[in-house]
DSSP file (Angstrom, degrees, kcal/mol; ACC not computed):
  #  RESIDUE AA STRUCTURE BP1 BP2  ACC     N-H-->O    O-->H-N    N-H-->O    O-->H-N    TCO  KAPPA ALPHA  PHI   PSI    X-CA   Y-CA   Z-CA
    1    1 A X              0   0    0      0, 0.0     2,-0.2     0, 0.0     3,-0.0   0.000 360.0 360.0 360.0 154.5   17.6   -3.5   15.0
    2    2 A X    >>  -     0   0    0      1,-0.1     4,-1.8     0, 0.0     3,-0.9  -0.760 360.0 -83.4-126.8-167.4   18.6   -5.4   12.1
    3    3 A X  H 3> S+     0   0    0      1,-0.3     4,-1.6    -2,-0.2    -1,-0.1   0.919 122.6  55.5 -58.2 -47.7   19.4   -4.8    8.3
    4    4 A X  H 34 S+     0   0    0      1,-0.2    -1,-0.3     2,-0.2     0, 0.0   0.644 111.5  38.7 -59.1 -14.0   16.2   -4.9    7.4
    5    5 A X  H X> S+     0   0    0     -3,-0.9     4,-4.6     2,-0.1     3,-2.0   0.723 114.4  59.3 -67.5 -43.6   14.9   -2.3    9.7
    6    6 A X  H 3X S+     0   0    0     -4,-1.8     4,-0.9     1,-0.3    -2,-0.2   0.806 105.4  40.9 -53.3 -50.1   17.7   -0.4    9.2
    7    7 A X  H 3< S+     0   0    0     -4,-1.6    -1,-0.3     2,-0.2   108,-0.2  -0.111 112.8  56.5-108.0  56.1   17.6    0.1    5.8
    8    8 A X  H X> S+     0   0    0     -3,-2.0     4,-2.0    -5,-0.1     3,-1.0   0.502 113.7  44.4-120.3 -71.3   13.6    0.7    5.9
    9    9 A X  H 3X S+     0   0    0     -4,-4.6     4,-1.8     1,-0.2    -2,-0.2   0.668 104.9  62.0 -83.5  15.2   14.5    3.4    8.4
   10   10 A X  H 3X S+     0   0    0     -4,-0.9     4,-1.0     2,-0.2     5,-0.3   0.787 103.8  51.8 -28.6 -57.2   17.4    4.8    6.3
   11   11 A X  H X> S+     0   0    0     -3,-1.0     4,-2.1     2,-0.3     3,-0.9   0.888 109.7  47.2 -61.2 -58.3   15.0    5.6    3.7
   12   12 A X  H 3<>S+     0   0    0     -4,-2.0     5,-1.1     1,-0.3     4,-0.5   0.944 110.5  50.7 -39.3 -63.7   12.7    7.5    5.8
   13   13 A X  H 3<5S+     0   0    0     -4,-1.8    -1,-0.3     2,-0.2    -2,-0.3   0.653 107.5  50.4 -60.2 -20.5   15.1    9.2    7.2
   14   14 A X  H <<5S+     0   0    0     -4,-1.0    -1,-0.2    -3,-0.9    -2,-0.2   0.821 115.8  53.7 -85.4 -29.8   16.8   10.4    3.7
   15   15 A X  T  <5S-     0   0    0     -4,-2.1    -2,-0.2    -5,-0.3    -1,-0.2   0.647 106.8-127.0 -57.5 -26.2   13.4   11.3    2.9
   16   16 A X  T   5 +     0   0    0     -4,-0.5     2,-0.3     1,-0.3    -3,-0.2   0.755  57.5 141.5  73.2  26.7   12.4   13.3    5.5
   17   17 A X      < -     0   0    0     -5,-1.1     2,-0.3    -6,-0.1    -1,-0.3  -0.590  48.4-133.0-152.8 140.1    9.4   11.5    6.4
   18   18 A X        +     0   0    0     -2,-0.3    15,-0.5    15,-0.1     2,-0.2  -0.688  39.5 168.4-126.0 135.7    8.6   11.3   10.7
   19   19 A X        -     0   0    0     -2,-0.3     2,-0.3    13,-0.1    13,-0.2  -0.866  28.2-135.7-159.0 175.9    7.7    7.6   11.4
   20   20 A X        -     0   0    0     11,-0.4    11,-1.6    -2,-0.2     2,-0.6  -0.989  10.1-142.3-126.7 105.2    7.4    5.5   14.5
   21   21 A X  E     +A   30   0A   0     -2,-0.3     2,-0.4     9,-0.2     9,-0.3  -0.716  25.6 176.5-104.0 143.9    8.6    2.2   15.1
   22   22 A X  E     -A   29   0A   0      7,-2.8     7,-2.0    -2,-0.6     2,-0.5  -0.855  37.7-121.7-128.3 142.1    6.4   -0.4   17.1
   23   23 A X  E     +A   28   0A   0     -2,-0.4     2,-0.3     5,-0.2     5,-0.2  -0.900  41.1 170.8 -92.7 127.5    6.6   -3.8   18.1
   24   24 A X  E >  S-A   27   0A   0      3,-3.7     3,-1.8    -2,-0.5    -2,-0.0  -0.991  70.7  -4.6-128.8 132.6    3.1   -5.6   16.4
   25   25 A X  T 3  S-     0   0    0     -2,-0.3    -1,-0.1     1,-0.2     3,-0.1   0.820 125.1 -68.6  79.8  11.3    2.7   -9.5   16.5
   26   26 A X  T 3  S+     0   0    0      1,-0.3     2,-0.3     0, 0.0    -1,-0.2   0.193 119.8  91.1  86.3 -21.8    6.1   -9.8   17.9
   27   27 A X  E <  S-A   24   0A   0     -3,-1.8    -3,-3.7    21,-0.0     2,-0.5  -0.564  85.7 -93.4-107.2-177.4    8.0   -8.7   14.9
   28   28 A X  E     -A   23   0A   0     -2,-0.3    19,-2.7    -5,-0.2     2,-0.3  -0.737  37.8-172.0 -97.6 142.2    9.0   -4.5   14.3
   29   29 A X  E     -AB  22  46A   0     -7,-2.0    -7,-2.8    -2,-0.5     2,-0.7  -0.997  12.7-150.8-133.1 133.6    6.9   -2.4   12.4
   30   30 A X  E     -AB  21  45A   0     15,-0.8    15,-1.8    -2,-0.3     2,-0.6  -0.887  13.2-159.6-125.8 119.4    7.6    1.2   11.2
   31   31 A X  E     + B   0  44A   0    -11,-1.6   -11,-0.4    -2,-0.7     2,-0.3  -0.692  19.6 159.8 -98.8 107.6    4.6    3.4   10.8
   32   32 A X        -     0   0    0     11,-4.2     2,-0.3    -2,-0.6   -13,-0.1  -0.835  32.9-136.3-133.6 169.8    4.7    6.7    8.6
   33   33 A X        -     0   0    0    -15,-0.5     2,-0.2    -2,-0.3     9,-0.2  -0.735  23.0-173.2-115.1 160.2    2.0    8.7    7.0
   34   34 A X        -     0   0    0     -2,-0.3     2,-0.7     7,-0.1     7,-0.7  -0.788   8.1-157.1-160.7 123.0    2.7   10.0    2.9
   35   35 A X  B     -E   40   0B   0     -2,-0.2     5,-0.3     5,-0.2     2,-0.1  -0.828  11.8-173.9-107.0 125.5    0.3   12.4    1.0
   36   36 A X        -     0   0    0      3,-2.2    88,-0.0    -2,-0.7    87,-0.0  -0.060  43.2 -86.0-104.4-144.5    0.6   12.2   -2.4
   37   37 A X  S    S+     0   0    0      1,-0.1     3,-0.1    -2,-0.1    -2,-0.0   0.573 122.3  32.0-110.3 -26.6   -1.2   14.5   -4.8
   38   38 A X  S    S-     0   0    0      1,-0.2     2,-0.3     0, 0.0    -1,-0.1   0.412 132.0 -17.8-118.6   3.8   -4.8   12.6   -5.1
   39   39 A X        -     0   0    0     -5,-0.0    -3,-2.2     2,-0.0     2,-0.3  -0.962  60.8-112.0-166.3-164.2   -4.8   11.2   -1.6
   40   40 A X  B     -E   35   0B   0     -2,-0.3     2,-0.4    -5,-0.3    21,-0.3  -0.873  27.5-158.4-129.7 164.2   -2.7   10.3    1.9
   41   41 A X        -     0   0    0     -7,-0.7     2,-1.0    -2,-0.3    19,-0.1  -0.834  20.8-130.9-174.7 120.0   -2.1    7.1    3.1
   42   42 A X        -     0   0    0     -2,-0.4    -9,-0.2    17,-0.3    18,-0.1  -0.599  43.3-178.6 -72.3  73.3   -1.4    5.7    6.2
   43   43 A X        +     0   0    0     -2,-1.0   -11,-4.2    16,-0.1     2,-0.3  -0.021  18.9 178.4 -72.0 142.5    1.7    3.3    5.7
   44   44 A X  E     -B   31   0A   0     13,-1.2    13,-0.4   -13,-0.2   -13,-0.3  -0.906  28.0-131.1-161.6 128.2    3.7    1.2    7.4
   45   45 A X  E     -B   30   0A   0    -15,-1.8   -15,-0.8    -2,-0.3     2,-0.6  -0.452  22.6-149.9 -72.9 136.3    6.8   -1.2    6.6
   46   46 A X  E     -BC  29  55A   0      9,-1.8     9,-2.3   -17,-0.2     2,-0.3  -0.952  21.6-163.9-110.2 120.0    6.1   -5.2    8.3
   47   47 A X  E     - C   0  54A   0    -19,-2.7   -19,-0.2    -2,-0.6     7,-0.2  -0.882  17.9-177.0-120.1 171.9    9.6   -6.0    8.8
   48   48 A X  E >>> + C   0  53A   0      5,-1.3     3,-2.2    -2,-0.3     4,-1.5  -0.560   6.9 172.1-170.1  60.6   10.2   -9.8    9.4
   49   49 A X  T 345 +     0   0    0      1,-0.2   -46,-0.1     2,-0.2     5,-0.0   0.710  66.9  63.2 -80.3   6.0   14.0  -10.2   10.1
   50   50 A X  T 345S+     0   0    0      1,-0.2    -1,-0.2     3,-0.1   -23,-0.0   0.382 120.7  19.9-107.0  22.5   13.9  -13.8   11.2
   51   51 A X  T <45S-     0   0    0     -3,-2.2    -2,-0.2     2,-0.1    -1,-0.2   0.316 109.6-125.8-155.3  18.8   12.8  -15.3    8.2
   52   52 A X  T  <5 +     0   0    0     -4,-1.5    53,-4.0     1,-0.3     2,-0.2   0.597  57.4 139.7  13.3  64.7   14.0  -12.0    6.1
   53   53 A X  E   < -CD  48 104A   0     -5,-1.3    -5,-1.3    51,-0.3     2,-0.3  -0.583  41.1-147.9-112.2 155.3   10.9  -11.1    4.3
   54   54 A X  E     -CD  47 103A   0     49,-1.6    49,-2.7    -2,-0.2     2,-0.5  -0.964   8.2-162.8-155.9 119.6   10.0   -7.4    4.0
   55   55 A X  E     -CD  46 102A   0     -9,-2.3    -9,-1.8    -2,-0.3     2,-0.5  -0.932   4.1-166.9-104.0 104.5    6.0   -6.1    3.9
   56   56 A X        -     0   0    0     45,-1.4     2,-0.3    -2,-0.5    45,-0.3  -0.888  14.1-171.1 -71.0 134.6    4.9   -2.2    2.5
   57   57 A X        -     0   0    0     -2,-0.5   -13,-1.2   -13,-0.4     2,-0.4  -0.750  21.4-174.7-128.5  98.3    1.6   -1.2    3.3
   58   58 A X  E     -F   99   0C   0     41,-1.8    41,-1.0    -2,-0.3     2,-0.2  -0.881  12.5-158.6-102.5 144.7   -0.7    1.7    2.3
   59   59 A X  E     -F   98   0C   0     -2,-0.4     2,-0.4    39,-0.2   -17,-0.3  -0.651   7.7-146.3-104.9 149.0   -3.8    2.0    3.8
   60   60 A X        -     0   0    0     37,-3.6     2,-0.3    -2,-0.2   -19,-0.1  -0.848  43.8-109.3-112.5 153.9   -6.9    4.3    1.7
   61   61 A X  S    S+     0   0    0     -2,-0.4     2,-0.3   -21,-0.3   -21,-0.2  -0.988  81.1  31.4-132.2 137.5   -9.0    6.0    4.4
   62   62 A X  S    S-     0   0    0     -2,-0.3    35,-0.1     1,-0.1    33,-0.0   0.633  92.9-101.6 -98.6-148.6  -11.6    6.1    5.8
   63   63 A X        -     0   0    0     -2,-0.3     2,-0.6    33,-0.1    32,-0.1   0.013  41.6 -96.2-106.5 169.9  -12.8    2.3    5.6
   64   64 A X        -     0   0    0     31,-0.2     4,-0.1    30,-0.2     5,-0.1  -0.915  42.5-114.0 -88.1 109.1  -15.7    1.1    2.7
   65   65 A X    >   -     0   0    0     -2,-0.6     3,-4.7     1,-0.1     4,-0.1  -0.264  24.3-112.6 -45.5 143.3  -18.9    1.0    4.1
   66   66 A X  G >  S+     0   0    0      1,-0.2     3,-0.9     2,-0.2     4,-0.3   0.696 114.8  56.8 -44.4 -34.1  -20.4   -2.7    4.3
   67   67 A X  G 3  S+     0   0    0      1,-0.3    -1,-0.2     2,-0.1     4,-0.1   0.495 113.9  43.8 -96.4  10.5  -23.3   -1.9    1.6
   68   68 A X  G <> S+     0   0    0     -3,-4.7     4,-1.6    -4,-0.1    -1,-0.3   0.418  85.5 104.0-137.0  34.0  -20.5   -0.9   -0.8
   69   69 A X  H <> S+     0   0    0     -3,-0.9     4,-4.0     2,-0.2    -2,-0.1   0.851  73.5  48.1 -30.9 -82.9  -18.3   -3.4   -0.2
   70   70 A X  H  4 S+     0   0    0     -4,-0.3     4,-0.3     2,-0.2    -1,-0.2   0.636 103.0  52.0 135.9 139.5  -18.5   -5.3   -2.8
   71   71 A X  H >> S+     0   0    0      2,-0.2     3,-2.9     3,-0.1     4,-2.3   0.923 109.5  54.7 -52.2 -57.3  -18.4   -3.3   -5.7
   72   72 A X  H >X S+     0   0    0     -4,-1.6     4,-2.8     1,-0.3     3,-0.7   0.978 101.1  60.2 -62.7 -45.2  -15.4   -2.0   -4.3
   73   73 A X  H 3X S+     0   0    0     -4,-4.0     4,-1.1     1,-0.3    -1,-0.3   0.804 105.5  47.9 -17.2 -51.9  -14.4   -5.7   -4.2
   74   74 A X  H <> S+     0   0    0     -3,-2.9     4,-1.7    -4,-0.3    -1,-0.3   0.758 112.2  52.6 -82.4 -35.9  -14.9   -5.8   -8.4
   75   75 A X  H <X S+     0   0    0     -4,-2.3     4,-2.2    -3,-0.7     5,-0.4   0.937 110.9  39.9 -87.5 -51.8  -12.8   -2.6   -8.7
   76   76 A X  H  X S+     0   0    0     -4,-2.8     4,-2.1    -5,-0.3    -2,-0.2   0.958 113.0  55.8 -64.4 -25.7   -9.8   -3.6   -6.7
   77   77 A X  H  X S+     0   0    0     -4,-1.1     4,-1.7    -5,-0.5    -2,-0.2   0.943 114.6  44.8 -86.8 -50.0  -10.0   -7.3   -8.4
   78   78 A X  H >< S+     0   0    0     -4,-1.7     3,-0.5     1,-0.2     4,-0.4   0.940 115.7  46.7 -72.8 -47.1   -9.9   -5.1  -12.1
   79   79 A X  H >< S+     0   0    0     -4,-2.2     3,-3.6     1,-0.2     4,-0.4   0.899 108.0  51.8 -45.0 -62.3   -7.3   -3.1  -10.8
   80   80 A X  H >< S+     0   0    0     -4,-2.1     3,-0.7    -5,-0.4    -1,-0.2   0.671 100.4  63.9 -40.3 -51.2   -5.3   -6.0   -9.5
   81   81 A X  T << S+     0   0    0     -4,-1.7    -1,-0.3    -3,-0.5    -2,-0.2   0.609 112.3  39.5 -62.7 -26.9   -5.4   -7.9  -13.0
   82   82 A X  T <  S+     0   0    0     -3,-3.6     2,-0.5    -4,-0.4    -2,-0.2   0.487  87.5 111.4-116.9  25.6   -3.5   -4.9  -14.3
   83   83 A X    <   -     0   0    0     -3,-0.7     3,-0.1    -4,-0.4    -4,-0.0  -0.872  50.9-161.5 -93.2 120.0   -1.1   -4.2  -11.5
   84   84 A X  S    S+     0   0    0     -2,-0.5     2,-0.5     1,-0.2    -1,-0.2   0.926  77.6  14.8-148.1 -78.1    2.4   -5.1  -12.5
   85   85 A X  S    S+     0   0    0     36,-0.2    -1,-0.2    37,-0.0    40,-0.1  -0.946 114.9  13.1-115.2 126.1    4.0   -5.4   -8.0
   86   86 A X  S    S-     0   0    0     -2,-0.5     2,-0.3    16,-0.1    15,-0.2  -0.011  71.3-113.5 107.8 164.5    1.8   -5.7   -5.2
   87   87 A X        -     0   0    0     13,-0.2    13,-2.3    -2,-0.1     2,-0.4  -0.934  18.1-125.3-124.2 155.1   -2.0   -6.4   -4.7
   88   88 A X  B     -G   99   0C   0     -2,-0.3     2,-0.2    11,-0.2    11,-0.2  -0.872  36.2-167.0-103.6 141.4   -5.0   -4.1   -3.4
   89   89 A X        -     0   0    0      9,-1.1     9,-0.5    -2,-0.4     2,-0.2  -0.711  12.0-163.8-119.1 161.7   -6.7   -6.0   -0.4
   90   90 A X        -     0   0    0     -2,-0.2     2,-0.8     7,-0.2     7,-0.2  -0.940  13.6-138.7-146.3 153.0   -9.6   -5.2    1.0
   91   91 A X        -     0   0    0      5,-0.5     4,-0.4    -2,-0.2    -2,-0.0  -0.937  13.2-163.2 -98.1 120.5  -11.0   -6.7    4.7
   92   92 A X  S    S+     0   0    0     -2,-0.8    -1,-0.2     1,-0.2   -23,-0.1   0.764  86.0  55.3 -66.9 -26.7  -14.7   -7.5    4.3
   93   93 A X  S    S+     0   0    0      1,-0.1    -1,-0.2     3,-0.1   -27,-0.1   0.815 124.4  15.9 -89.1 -29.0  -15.2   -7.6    7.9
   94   94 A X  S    S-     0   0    0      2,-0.1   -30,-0.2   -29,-0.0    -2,-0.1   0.281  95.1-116.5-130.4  23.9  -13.9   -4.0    8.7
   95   95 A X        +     0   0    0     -4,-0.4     2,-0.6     1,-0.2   -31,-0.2   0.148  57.5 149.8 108.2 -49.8  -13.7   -2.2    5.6
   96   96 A X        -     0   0    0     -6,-0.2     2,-0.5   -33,-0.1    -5,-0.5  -0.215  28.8-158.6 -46.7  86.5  -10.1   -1.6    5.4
   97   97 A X        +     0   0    0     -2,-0.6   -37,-3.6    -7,-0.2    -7,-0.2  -0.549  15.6 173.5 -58.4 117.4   -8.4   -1.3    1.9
   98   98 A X  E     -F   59   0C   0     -2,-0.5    -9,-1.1    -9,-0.5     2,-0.2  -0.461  28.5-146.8 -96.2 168.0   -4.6   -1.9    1.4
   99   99 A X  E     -FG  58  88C   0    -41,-1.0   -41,-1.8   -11,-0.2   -11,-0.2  -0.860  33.6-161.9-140.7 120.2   -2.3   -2.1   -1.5
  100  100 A X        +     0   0    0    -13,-2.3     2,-0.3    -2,-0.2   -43,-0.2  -0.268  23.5 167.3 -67.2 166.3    0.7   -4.7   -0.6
  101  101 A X        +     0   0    0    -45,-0.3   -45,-1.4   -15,-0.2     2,-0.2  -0.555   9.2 174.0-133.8-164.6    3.9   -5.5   -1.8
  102  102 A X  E     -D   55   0A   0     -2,-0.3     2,-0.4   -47,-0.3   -47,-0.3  -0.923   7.3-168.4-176.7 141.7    6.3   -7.6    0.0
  103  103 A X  E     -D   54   0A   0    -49,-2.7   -49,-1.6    -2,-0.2     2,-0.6  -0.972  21.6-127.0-140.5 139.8    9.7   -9.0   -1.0
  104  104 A X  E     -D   53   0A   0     -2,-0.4   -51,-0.3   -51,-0.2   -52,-0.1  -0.901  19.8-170.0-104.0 149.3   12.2  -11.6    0.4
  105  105 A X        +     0   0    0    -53,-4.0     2,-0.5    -2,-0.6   -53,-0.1  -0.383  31.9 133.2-137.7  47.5   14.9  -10.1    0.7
  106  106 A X  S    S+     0   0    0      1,-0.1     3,-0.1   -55,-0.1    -2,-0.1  -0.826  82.1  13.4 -89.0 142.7   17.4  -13.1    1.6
  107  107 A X  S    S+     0   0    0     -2,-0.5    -1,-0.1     1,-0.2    -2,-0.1   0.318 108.4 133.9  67.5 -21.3   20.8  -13.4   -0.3
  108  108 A X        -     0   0    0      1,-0.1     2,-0.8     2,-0.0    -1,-0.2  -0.344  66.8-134.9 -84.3 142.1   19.6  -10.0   -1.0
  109  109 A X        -     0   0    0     -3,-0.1     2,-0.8     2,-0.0     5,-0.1  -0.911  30.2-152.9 -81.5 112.2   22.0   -6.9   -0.7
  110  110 A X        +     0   0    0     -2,-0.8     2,-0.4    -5,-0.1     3,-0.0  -0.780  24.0 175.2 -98.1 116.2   19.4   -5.5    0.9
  111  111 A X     >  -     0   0    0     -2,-0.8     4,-1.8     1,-0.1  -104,-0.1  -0.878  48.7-108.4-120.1 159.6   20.2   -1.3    0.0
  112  112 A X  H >> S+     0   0    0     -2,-0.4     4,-2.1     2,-0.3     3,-0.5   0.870 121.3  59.3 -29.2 -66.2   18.1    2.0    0.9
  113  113 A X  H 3> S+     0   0    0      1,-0.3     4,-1.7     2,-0.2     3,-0.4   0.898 100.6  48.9 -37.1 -71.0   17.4    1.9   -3.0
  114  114 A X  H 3> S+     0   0    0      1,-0.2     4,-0.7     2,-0.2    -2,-0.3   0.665 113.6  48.9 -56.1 -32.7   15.8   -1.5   -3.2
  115  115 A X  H << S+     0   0    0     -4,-1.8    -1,-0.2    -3,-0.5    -2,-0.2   0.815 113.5  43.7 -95.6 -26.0   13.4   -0.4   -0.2
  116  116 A X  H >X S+     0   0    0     -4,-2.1     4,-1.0    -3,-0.4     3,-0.8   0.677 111.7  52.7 -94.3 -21.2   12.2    3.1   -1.6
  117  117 A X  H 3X S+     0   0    0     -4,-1.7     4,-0.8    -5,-0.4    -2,-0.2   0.746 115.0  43.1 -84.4 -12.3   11.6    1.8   -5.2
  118  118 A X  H 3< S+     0   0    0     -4,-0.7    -1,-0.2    -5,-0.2    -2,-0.2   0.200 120.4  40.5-106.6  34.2    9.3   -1.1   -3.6
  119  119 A X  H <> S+     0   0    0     -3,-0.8     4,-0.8     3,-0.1    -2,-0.2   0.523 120.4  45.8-128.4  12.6    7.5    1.3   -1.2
  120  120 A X  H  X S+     0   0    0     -4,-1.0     4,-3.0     2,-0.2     5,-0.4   0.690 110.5  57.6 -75.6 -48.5    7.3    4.3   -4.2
  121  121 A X  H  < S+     0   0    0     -4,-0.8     4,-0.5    -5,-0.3   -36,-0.2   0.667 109.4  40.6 -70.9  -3.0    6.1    1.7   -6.5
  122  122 A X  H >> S+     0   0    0      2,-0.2     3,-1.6     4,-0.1     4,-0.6   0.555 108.4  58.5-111.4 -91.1    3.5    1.0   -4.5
  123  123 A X  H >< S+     0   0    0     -4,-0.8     3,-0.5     1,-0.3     5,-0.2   0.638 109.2  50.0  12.8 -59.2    2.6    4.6   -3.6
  124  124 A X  G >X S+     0   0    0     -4,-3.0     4,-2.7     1,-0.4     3,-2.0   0.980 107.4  48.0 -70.4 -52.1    2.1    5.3   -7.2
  125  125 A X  G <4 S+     0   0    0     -3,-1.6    -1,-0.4    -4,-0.5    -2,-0.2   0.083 111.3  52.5 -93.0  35.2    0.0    2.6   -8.1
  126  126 A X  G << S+     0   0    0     -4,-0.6    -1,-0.3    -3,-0.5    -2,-0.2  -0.092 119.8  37.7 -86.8  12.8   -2.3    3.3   -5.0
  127  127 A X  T X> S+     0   0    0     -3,-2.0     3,-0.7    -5,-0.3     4,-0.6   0.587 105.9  60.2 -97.4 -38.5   -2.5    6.7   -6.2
  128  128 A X  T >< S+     0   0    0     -4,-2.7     3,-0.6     1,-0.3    -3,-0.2   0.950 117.9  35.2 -66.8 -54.9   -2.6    5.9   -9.7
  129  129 A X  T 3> S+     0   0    0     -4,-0.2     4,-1.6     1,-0.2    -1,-0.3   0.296  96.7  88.2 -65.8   1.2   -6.2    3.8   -8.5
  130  130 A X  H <> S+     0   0    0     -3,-0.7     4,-2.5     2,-0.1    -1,-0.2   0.918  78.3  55.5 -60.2 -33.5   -7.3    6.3   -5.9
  131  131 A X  H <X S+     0   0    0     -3,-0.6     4,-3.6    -4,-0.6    -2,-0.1   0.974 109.0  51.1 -85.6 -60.5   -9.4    8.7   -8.2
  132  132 A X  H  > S+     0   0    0      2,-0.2     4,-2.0     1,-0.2     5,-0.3   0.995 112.3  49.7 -52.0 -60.4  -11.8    5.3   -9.5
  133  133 A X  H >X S+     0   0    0     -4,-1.6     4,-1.6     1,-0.2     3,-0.8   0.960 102.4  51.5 -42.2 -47.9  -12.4    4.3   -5.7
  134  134 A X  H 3X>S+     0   0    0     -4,-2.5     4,-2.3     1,-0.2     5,-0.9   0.905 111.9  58.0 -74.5 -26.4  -13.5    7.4   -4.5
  135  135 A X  H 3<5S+     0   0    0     -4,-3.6     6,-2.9     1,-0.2    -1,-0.2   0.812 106.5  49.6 -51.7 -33.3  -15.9    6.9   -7.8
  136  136 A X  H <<5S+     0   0    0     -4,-2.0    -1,-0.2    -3,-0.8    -2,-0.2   0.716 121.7  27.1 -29.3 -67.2  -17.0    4.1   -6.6
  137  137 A X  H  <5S+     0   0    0     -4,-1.6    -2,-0.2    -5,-0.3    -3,-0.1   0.522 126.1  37.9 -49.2 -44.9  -17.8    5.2   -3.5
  138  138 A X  T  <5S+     0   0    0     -4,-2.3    -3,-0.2    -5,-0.3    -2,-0.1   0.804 125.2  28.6 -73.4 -67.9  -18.4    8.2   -3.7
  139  139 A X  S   <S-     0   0    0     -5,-0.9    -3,-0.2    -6,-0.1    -4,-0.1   0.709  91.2-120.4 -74.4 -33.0  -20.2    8.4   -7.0
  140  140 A X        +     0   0    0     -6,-0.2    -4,-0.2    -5,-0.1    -5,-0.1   0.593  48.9 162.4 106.9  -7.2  -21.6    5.8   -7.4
  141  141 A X        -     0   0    0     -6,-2.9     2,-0.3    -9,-0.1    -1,-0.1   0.168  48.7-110.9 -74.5-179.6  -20.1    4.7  -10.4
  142  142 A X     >  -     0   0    0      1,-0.1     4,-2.6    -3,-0.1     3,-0.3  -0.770  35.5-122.9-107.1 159.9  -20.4    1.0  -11.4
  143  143 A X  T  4 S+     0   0    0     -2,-0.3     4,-0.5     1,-0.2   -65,-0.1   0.230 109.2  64.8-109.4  25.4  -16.4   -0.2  -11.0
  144  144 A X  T  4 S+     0   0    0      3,-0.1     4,-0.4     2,-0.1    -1,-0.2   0.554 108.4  41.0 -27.2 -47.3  -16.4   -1.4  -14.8
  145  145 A X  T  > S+     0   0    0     -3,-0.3     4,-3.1     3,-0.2     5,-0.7   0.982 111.6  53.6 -84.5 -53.0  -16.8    2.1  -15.5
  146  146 A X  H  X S+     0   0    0     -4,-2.6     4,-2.8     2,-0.2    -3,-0.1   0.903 115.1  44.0 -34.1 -58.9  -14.2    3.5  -12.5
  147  147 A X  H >4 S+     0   0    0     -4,-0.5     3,-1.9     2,-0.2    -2,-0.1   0.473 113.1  53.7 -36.5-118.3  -11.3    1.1  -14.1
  148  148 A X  H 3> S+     0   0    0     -4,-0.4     4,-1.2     1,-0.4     5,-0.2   0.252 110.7  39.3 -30.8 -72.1  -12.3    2.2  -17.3
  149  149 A X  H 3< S+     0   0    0     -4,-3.1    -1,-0.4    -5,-0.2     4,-0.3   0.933 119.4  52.2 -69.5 -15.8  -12.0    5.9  -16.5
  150  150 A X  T XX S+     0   0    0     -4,-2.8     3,-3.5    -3,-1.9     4,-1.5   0.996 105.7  52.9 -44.5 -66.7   -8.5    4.9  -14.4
  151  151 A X  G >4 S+     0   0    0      1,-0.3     3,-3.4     2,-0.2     2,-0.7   0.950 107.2  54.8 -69.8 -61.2   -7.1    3.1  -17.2
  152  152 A X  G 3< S+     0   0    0     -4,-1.2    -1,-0.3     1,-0.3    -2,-0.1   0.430 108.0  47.3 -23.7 -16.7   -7.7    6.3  -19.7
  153  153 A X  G <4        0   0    0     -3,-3.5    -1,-0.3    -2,-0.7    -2,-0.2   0.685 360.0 360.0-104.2 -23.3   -6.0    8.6  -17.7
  154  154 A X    <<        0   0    0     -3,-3.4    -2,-0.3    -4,-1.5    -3,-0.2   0.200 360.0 360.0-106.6 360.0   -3.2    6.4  -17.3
């Protein structure tokens, strides 16, 4: 293990949060689930200790179907524009919607602190845009109007 792993699973562990760690792609990856209050999301730190770069990832489930693609496309891109750390991704080829962030974390005094405010800050703002996807999706709604009723609430 190195520091960055370390203090990825430090944080877990102060948390109380059950994770996995995996080798993907050669580098270590630690894989946790976190249910917030409008959704869950299946999450997972990209840790990257030989060039000392540091990945968060929540994943929205289940995947977008292809014919509503995208729209959803328009809605994360309006979302995105007002997102402060991190990006929402989406894979056109299998559906999958993320929200990134990612840090280099070289020279860095890399602490426990620094790794739960960038995977909280992302949490929140993939909560804070959950309730307008599933409008989207769900509803039907046009994603000018989802933002719209996102940003109002927020």
């Amino acid at each position: 293990m190195g520091r960055i792993q370390d203090a990825c699973e430090q944080v877990l562990q102060d948390e109380g949060w059950d994770y996995e760690v995996a080798i993907q792609g050669g580098r270590e990856t630690i894989v946790f689930g976190f249910t917030g209050v409008e959704a869950h999301f299946g999450c997972r730190f990209d840790v990257y200790e030989d060039t000392e770069r540091l990945c968060f990832l929540a994943y929205y489930q289940p995947t977008v179907p292809e014919e509503l693609r995208v729209a959803v496309a328009e809605y994360l891109t309006r979302a995105n524009f007002a997102v402060l750390v991190g990006n929402f991704e989406l894979d056109f080829e299998t559906g999958d919607v993320r929200f990134r962030a990612s840090a280099d974390v070289e020279s860095l005094e890399l602490t426990p602190v620094f790794v739960k405010n960038l995977a909280l800050a992302s949490l929140i703002t993939a909560e804070k845009y959950f309730p307008g996807l599933v409008k989207v999706l769900e509803n039907g709604l046009s994603p000018a109007d989802a933002f719209s009723i996102v940003r109002s609430m927020h």
